[in-house]
Backbone as CSV, one residue per row, in Angstrom:
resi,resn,N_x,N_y,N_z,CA_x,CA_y,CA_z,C_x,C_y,C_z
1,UNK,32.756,-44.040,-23.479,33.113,-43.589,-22.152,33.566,-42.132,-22.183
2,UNK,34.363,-42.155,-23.513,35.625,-40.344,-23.299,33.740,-39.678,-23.761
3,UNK,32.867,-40.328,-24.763,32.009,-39.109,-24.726,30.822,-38.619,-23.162
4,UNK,30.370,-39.730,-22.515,29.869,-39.793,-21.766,30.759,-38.381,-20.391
5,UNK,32.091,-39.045,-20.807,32.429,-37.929,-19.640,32.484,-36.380,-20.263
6,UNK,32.520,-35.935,-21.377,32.497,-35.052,-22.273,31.299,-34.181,-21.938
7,UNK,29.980,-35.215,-22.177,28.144,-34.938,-21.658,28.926,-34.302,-20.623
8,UNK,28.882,-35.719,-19.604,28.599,-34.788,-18.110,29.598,-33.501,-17.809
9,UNK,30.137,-33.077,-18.188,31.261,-31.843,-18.169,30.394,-30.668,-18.522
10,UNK,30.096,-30.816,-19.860,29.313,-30.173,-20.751,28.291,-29.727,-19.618
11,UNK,27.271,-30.977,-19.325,25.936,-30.489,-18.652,26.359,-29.758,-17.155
12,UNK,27.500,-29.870,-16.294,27.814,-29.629,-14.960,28.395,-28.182,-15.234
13,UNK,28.712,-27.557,-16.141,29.284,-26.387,-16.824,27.726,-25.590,-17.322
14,UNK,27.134,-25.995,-17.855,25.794,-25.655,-18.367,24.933,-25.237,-16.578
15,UNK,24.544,-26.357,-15.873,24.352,-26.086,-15.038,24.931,-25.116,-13.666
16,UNK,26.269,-25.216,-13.551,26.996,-23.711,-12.851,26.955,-22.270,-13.547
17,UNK,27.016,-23.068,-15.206,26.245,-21.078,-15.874,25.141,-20.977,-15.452
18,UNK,23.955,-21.686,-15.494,22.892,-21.132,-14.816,22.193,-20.862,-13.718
19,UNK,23.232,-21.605,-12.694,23.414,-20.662,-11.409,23.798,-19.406,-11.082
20,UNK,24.833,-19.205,-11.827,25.514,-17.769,-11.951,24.885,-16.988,-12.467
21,UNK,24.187,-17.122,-13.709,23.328,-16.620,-14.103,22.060,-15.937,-12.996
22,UNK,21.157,-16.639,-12.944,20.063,-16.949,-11.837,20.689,-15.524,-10.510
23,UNK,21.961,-16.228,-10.216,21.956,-15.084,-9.369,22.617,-14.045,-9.727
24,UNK,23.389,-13.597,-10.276,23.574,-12.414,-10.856,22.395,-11.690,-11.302
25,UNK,20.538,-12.549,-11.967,19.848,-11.345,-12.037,19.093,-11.497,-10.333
26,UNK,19.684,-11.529,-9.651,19.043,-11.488,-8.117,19.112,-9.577,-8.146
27,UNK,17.730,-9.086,-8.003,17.626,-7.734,-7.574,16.535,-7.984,-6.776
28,UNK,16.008,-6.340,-6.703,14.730,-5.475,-5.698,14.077,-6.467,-5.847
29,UNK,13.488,-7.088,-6.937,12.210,-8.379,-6.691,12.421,-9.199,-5.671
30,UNK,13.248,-10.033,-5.811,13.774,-11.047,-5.285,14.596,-10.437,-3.352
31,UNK,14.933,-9.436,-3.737,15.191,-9.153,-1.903,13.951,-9.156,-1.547
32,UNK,12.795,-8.262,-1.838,12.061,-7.832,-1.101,10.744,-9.171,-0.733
33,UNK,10.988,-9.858,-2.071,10.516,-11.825,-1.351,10.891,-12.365,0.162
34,UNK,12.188,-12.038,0.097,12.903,-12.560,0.862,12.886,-11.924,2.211
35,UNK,12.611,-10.548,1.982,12.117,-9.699,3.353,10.875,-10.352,3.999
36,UNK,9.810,-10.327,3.012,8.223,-10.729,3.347,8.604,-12.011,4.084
37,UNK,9.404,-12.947,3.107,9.483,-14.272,3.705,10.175,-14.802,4.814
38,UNK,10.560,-13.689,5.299,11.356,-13.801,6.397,10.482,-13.465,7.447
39,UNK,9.784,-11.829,7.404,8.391,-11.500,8.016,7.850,-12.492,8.743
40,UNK,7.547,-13.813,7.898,6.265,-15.030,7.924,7.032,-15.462,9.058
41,UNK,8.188,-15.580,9.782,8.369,-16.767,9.859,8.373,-15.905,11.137
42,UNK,8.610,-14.238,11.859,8.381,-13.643,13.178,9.248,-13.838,13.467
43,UNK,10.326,-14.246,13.311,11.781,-14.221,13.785,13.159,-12.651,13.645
44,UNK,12.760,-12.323,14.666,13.746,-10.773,14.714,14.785,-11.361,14.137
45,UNK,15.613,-12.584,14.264,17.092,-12.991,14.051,17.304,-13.194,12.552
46,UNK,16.128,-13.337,11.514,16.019,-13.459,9.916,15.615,-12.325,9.543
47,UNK,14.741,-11.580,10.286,14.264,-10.183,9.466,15.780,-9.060,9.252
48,UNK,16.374,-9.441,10.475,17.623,-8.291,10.897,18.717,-7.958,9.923
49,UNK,18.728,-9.281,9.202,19.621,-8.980,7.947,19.549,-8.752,7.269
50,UNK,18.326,-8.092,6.631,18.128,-7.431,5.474,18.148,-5.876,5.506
51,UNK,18.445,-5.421,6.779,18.823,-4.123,7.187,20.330,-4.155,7.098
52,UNK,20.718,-2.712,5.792,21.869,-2.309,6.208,22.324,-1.504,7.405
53,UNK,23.537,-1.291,7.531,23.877,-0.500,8.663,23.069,0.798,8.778
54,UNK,23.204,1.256,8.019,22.743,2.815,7.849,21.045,3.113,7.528
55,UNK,20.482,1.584,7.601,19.191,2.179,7.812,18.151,3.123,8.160
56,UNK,17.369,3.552,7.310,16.378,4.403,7.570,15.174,4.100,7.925
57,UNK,14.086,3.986,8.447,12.762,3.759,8.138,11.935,5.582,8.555
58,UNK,11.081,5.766,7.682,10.120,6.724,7.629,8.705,6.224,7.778
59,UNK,7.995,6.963,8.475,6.924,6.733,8.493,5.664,7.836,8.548
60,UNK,5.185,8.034,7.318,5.260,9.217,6.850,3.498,9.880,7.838
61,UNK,2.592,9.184,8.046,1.437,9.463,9.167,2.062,10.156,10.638
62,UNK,3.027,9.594,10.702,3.655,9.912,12.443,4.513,10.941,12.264
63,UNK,5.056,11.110,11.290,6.118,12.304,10.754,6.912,11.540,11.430
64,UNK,7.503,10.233,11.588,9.048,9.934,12.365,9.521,9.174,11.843
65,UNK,10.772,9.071,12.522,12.141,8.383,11.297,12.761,7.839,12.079
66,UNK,13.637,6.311,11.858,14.730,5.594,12.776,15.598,4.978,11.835
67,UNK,16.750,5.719,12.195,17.892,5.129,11.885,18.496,4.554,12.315
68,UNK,19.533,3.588,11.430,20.197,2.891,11.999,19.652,1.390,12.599
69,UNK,20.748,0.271,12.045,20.209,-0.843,12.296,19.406,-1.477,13.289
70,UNK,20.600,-1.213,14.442,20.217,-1.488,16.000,18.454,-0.618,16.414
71,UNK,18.714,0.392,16.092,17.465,1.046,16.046,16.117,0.421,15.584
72,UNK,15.969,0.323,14.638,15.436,-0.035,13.151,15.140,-1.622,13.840
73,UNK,16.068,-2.235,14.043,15.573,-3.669,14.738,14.662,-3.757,16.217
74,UNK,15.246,-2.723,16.987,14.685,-2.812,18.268,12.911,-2.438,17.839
75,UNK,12.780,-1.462,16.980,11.634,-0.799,16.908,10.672,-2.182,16.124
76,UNK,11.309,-2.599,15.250,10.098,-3.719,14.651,9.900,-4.952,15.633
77,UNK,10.971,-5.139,16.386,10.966,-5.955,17.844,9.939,-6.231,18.694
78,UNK,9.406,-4.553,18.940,8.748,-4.457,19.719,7.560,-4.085,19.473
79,UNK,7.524,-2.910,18.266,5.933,-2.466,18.135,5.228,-3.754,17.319
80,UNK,5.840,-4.967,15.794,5.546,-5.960,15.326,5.754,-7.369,15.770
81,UNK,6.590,-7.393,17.025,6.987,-8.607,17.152,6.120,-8.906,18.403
82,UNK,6.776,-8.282,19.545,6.101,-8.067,20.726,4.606,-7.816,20.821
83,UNK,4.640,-6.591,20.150,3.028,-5.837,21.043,1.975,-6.467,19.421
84,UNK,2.228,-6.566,18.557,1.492,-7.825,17.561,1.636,-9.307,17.077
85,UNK,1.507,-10.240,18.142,2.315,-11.467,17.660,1.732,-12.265,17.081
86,UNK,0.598,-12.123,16.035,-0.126,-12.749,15.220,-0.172,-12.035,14.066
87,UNK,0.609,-10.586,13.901,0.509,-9.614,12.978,0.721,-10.656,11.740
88,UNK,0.197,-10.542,10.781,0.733,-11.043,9.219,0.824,-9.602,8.368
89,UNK,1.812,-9.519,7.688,2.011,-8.663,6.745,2.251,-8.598,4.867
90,UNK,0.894,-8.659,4.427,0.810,-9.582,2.904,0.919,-8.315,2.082
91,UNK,1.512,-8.560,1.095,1.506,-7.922,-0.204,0.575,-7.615,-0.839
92,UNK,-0.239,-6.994,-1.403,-1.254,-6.863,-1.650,-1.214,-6.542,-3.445
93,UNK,-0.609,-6.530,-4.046,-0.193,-5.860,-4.908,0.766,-6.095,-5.910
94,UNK,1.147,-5.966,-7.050,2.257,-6.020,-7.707,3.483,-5.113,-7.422
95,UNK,4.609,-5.755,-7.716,5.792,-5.094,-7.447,5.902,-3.807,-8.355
96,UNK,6.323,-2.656,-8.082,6.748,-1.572,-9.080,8.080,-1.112,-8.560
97,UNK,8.796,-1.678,-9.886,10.215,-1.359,-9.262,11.443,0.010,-10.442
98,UNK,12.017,0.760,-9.743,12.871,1.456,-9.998,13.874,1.510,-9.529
99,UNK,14.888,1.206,-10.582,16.182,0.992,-10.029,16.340,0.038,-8.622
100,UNK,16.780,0.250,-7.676,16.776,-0.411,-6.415,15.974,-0.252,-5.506
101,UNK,14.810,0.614,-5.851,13.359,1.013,-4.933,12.276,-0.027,-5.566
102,UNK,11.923,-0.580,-4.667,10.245,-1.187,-5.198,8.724,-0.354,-4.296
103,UNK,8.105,-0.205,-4.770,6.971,0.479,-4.202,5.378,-0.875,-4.257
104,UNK,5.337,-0.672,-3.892,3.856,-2.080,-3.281,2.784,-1.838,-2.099
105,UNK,1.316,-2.165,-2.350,0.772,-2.088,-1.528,0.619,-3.414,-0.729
106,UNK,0.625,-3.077,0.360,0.344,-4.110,1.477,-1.203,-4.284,2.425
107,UNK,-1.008,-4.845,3.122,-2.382,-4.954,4.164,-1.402,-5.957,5.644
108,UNK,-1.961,-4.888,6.746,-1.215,-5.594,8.381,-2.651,-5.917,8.953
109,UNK,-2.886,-7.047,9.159,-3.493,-7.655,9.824,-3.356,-8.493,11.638
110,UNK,-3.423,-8.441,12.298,-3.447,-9.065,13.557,-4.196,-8.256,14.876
111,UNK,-3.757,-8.781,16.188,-4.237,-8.268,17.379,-2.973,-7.615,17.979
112,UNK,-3.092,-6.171,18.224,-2.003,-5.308,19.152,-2.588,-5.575,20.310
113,UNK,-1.326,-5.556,21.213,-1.312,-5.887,22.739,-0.103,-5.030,23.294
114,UNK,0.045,-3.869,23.585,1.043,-3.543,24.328,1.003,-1.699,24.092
115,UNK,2.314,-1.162,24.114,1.873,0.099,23.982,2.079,0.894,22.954
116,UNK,1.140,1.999,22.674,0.847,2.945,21.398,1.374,4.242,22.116
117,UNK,2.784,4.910,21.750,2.877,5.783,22.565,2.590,5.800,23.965
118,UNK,1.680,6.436,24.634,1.708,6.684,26.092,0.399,5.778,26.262
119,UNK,-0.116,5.230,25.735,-1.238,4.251,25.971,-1.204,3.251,25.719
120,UNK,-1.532,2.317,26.620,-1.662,0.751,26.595,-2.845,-0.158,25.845
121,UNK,-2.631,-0.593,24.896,-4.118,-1.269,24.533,-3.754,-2.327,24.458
122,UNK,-4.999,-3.040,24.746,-5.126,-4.846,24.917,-6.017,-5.527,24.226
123,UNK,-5.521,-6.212,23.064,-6.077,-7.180,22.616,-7.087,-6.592,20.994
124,UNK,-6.383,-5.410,20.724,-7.456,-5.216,20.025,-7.236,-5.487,18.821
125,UNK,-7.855,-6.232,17.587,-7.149,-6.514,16.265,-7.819,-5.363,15.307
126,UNK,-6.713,-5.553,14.147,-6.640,-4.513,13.205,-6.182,-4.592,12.246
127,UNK,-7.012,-4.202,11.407,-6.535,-4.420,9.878,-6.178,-3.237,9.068
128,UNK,-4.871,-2.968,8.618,-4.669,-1.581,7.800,-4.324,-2.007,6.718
129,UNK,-4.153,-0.952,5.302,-4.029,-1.306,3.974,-3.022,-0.030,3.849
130,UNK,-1.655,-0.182,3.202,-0.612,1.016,2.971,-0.160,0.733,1.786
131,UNK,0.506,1.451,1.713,1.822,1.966,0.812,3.193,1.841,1.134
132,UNK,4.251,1.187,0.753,5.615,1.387,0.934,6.378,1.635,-0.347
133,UNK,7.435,2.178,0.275,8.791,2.235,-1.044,9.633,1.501,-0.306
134,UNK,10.631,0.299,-0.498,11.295,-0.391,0.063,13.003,0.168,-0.928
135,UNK,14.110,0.738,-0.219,15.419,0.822,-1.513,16.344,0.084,-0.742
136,UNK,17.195,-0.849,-1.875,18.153,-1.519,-1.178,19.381,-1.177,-2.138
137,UNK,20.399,-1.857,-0.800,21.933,-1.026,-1.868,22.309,-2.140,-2.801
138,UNK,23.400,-1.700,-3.054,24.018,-3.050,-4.754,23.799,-3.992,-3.635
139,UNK,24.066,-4.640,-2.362,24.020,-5.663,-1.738,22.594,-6.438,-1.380
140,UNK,21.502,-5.741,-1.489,20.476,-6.597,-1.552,20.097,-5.896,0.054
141,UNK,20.638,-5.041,0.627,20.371,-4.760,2.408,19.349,-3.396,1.791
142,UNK,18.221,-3.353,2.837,17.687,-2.274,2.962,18.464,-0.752,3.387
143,UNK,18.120,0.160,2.946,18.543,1.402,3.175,17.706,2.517,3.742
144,UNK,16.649,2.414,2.728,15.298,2.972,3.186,13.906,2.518,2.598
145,UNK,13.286,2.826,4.344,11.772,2.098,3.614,11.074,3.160,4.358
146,UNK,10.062,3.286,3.406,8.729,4.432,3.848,7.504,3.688,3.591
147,UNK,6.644,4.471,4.497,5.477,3.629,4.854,4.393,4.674,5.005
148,UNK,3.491,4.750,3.889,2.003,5.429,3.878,0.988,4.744,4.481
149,UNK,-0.044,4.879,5.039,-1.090,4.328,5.796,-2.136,5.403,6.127
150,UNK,-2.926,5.115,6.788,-4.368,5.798,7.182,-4.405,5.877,8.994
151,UNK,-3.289,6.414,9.549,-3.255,6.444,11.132,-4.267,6.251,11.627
152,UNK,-5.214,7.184,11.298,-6.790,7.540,12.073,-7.272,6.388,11.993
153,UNK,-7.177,5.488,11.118,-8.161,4.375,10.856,-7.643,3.681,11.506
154,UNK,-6.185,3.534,11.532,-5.519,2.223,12.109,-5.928,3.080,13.891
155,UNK,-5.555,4.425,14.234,-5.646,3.884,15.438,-7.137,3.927,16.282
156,UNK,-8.154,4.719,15.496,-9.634,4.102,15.822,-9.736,2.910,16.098
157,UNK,-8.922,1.690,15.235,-9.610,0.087,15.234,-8.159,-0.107,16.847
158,UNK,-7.599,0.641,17.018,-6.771,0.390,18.541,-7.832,0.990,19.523
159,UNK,-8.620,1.626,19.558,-9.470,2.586,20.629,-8.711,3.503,21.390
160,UNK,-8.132,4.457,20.377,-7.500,5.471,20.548,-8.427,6.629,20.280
């Protein structure tokens, strides 16, 4: 009996080290899963927390930048949530990671419906292939993400 309870001590100790473990090596890999996988599911209320306060996003075709969370949320709200609501956004690529930056190619797929700047387009689908650098702080929250792409192409397949 005294060894049996000895085992299970042993193994319930074994098993909380390797929880602790497990997450203590939680980095850039593992957030930026958790970004995508949040993506899948189109929910502004799961994507939102992986933005820190002080968010950046760049977007380096448009030359423009939004900071700040509230910002940063409203904008994927509306240009990915809203005006693409079939958008999927897949990885395309292996992770390359430095320090707290990962860099990866992607591919956005779906139908835009709403507005591109000062023009309205309806219904038109589109497929682009980019580049990002995704950096998050010691907390696992985004800080800054930049985004390479092919504008012209993406907004030809809008009928721009």
């Amino acid at each position: 009996m005294q060894r049996n309870l000895i085992l299970a001590t042993f193994f319930s100790l074994l098993a909380l080290f390797a929880n602790s473990a497990s997450a203590a090596q939680e980095g850039p890999s593992q957030w930026l899963d958790g970004y995508f996988a949040d993506w899948e599911t189109r929910d502004i209320h799961k994507i939102a927390p992986h933005y820190a306060d002080n968010v950046s996003m760049f977007d380096l075709p448009s030359n423009s930048s939004t900071s700040g969370k509230k910002q940063v949320v409203e904008l994927m709200q509306v240009m990915w949530i809203e005006n693409a609501p079939d958008m999927k956004w897949i990885r395309t690529s292996p992770k390359y990671i430095n320090g707290n930056t990962v860099a990866y190619e992607w591919l956005y797929t779906g139908t835009y419906n709403g507005m591109w700047g000062d023009v309205k387009v309806s219904n038109k689908p589109f497929a682009v292939k980019g580049i990002s650098t995704t950096t998050f702080d010691k907390n696992g929250k985004i800080i800054l993400h930049r985004d390479f792409y092919d504008l012209l192409s993406f907004q030809s397949q809008l009928g721009l």
